[in-house]
N, C-alpha and C positions, 0 to 999 in steps of 0.2 A: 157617829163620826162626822166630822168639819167638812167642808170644802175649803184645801189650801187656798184658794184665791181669796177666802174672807175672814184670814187668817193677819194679825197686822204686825210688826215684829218692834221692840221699845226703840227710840230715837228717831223710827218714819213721819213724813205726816200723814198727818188721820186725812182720809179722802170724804167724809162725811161725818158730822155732829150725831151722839149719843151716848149708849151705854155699852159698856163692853165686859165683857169676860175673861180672866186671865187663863188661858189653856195650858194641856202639856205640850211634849214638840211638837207630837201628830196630831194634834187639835180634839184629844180627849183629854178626861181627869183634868173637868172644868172646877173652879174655887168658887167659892162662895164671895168673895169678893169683886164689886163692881166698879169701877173708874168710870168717870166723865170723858169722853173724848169732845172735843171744839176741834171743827173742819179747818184746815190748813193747821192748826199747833202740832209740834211733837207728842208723839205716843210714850207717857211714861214709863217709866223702868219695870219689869216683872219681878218678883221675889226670889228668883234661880236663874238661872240662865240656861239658855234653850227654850224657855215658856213663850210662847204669845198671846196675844188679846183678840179675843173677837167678840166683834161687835151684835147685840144682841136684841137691844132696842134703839132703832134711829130712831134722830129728835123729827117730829114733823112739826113743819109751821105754816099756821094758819093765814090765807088772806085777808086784810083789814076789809071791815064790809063797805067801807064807804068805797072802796077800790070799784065793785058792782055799782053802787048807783052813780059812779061818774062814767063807766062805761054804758049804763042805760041812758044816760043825760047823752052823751056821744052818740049814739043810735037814734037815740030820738030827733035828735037836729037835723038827722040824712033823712027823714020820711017825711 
């Protein structure tokens, strides 16, 4: 069983980018079916209604490496 809180209902916006899962009302009798969610857009429709999606894989993103050796170049200049 789900925790309601990370439960997302169709027409919200998604609070965070990844993969989600469509559930029943009480956030079991998950589908095999998975949706893209993008942070701020609407959460698409579910196949019945009463179902929600929850999110199952957040998208994680990487920092560019050059980001490090400009803050090493920064550091360096105060010593």
């Amino acid at each position: 069983m789900t925790d309601k809180k990370n439960l997302l209902t169709p027409g919200e916006k998604a609070p965070i980018s990844g993969q989600a899962r469509e559930v029943g009302r009480r956030g079991w009798q998950p589908s095999k079916t998975e949706v893209t969610l993008v942070k701020g857009k609407r959460v698409p429709s579910t196949s019945s209604s009463g179902r929600k999606l929850q999110i199952i894989d957040p998208t994680v993103h990487k920092r560019k490496s050059n980001t490090n050796s400009r803050l090493e170049q920064i550091f360096a200049r105060r010593l």
